[in-house]
C-alpha positions as a Markdown table, in Angstrom:
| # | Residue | x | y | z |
|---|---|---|---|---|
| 1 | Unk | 0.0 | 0.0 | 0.0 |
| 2 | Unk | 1.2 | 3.3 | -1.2 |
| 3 | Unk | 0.0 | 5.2 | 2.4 |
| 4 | Unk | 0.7 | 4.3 | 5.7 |
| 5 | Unk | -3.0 | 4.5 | 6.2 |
| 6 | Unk | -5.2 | 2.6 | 3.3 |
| 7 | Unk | -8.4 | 4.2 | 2.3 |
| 8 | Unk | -9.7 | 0.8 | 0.7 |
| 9 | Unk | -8.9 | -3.0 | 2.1 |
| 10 | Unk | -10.0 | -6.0 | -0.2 |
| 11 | Unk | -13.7 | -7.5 | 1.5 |
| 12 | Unk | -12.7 | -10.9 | 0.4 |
| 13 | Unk | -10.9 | -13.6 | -0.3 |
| 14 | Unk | -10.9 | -13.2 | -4.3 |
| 15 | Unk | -9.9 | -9.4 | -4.0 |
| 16 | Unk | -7.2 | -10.5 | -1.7 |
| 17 | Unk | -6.1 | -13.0 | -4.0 |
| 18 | Unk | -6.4 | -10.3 | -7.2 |
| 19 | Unk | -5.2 | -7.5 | -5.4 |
| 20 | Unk | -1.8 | -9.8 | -4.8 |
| 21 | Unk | -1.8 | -11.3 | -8.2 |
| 22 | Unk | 1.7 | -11.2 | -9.8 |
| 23 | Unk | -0.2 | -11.3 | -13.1 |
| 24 | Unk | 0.3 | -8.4 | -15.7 |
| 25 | Unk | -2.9 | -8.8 | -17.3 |
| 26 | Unk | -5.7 | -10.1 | -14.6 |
| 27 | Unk | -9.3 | -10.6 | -16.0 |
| 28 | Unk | -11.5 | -10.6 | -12.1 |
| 29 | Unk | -15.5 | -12.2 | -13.1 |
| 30 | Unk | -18.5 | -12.7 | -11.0 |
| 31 | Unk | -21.7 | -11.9 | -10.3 |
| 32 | Unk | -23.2 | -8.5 | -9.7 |
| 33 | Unk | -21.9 | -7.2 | -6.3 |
| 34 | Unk | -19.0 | -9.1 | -6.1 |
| 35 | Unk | -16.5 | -6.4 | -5.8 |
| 36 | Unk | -15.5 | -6.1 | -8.9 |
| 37 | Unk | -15.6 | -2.5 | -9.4 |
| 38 | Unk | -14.3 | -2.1 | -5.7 |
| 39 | Unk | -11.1 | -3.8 | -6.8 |
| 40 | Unk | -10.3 | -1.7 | -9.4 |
| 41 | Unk | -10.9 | 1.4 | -7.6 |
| 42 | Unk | -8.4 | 0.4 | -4.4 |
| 43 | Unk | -5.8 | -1.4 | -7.1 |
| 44 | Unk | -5.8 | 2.5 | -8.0 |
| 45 | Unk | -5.7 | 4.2 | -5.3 |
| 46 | Unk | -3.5 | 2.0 | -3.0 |
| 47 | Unk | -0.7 | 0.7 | -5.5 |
| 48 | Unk | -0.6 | 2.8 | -8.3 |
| 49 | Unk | 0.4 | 6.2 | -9.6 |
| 50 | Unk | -1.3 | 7.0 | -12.8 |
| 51 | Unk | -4.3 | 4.7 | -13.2 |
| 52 | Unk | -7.0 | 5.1 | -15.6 |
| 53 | Unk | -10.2 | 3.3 | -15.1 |
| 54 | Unk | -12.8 | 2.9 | -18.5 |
| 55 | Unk | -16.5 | 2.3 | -19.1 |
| 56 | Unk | -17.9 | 1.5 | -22.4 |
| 57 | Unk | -19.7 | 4.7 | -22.4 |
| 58 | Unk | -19.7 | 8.0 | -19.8 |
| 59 | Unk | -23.0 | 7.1 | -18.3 |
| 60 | Unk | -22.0 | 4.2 | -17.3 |
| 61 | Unk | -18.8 | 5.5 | -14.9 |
| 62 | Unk | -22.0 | 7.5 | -13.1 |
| 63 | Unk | -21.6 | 4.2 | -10.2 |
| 64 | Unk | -18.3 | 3.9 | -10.4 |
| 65 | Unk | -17.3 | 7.2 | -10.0 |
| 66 | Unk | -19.7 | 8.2 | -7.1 |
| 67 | Unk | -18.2 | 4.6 | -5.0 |
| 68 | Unk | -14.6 | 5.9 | -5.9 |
| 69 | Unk | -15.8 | 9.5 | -4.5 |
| 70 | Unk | -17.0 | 7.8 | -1.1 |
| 71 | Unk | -13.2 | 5.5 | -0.9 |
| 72 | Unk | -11.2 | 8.6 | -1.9 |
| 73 | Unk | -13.4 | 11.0 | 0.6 |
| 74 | Unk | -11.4 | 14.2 | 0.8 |
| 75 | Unk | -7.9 | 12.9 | 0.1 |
| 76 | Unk | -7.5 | 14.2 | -3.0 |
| 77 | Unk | -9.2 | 16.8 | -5.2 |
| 78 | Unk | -11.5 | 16.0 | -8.2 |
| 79 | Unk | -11.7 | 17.8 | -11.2 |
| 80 | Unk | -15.4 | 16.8 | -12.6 |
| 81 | Unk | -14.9 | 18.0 | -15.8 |
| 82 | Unk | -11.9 | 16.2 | -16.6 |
| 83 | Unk | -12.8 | 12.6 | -14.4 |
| 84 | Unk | -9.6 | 12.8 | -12.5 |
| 85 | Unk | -8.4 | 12.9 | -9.2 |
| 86 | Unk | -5.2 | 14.2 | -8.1 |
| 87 | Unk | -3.6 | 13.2 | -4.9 |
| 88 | Unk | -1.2 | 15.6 | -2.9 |
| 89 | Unk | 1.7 | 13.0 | -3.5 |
| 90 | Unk | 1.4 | 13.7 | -7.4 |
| 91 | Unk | -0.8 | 10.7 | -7.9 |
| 92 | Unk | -4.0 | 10.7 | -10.5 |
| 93 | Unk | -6.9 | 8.4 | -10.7 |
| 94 | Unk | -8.8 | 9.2 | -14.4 |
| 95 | Unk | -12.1 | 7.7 | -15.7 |
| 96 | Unk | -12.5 | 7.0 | -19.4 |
| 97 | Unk | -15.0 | 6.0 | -21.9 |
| 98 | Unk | -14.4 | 4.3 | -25.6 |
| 99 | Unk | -17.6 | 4.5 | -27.0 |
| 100 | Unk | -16.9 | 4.3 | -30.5 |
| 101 | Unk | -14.0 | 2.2 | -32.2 |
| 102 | Unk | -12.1 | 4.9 | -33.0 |
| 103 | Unk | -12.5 | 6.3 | -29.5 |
| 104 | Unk | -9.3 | 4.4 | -28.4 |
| 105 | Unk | -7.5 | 6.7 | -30.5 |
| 106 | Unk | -8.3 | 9.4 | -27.9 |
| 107 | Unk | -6.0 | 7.2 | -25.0 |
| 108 | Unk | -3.0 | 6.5 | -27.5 |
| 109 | Unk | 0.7 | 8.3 | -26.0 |
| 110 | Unk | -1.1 | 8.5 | -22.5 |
| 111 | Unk | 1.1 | 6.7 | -20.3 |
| 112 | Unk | -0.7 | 5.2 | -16.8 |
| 113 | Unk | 0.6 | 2.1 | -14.9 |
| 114 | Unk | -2.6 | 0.7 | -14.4 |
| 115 | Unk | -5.3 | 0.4 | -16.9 |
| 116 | Unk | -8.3 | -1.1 | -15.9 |
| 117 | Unk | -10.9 | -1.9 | -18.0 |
| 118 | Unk | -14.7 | -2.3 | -15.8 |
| 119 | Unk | -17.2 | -4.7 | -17.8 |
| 120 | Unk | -14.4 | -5.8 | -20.4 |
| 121 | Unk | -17.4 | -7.9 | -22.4 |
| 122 | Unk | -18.8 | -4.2 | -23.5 |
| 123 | Unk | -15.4 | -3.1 | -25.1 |
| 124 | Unk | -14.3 | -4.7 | -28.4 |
| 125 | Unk | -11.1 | -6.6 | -28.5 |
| 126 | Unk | -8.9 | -3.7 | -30.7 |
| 127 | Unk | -10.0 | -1.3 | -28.0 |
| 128 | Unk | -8.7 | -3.4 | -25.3 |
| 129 | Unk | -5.6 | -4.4 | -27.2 |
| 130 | Unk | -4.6 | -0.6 | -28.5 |
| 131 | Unk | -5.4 | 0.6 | -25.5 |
| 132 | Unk | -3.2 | -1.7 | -23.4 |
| 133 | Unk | -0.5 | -1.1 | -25.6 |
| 134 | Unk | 0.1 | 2.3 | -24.3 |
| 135 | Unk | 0.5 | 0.5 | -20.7 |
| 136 | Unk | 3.4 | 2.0 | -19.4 |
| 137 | Unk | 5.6 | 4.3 | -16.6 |
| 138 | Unk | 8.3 | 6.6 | -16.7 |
| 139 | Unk | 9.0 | 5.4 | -12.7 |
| 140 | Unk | 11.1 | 1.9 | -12.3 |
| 141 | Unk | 9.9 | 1.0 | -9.0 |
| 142 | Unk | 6.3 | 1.1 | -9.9 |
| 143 | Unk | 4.3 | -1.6 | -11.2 |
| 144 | Unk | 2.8 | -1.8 | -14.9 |
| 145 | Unk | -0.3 | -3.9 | -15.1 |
| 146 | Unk | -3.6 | -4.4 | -16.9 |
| 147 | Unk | -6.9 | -5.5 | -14.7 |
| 148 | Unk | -10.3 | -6.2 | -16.6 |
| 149 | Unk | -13.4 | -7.0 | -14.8 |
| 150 | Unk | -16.6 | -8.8 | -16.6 |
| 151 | Unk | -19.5 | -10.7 | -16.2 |
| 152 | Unk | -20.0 | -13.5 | -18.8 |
| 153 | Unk | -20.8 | -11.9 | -22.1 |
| 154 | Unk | -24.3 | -10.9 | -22.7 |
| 155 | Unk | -24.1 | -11.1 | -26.6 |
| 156 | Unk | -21.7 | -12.6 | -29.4 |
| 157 | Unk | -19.9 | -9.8 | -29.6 |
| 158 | Unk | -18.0 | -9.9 | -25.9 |
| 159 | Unk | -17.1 | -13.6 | -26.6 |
| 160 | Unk | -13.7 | -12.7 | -27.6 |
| 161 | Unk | -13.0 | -12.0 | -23.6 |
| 162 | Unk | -13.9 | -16.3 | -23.9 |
C-alpha cells in the first residue's frame, strides 16, 4: 500500500487473491456485487500512480465514480470535468470512456501504470488491445499492469473475452 494508512482494504478472499496477483494482465469475473468494481478502484488508489479506469460509455462510470468519490473521501481533489483525481503525492486516478472504435485513438501516447478496464465484455477486443498497448511508466519501482473486470458476455460480440 502506497499510504501508511489505506483508504480501501480487499472485503474478500478473491480481491485478496487479485489485489496480490503477480499477473500483468488479470481478468477478475463474478456476479453483480462481487466487488469487482471495488477492486479496481483500491488497485488505483492503493498501488498505483497513474491509473485510468474505463467504461464502455460516460453514463455508465456515473456508479463507479460516485463509490470511488466515497473510498477517496477528501484525500484528494476532483476535477469533474476532466474525471480525475489528483492526490497531494502527485498521484492521479482518471475515468474513461471508448464509446466508439475509433475512440481508443483518444487514450494513445497516454502513459498510466494501471489500466483497468470495468465490464471488459462491452469493449471490443482492438479497443482493449490498442489501448493496453500504451500500458506503461516513466518510474522503475512502480508496477505496470492491466486488470479487466466482466460478467459472462451478454451477446456474441463480448465472446472474444472467452
Amino acid at each position: 500500500m502506497t499510504d501508511k494508512t489505506a483508504k480501501w482494504i480487499p472485503q474478500s478472499k478473491p480481491q485478496w487473491l487479485a489485489l496480490l496477483s503477480r499477473a500483468d494482465e488479470l481478468f477478475y469475473g463474478g456476479a453483480a456485487g462481487g466487488g469487482k468494481s471495488d477492486l479496481v478502484i483500491g488497485m488505483s488508489i492503493e498501488l498505483h500512480k497513474h491509473s485510468v479506469i474505463f467504461r464502455r460509455v460516460y453514463p455508465n462510470l456515473k456508479e463507479i465514480m460516485r463509490r470511488a468519490r466515497e473510498v477517496i473521501g477528501d484525500s484528494a481533489g476532483e476535477n469533474k470535468s476532466d474525471k480525475i483525481w489528483q492526490f497531494p503525492d502527485g498521484r492521479t486516478l482518471e475515468f474513461g470512456a471508448v464509446q466508439y472504435e475509433d475512440s481508443k485513438k483518444d487514450w494513445q501516447g497516454r502513459p498510466h501504470d494501471l489500466k483497468a478496464f470495468d465490464e471488459l465484455p462491452e469493449f471490443t477486443e482492438s479497443q482493449y488491445e490498442f489501448i493496453c498497448g500504451w500500458n506503461r511508466t516513466t518510474d522503475a519501482g512502480q508496477r505496470v499492469r492491466v486488470v479487466a473486470t466482466g460478467n459472462p458476455p451478454t451477446d456474441e460480440a463480448g465472446n472474444w473475452i472467452l
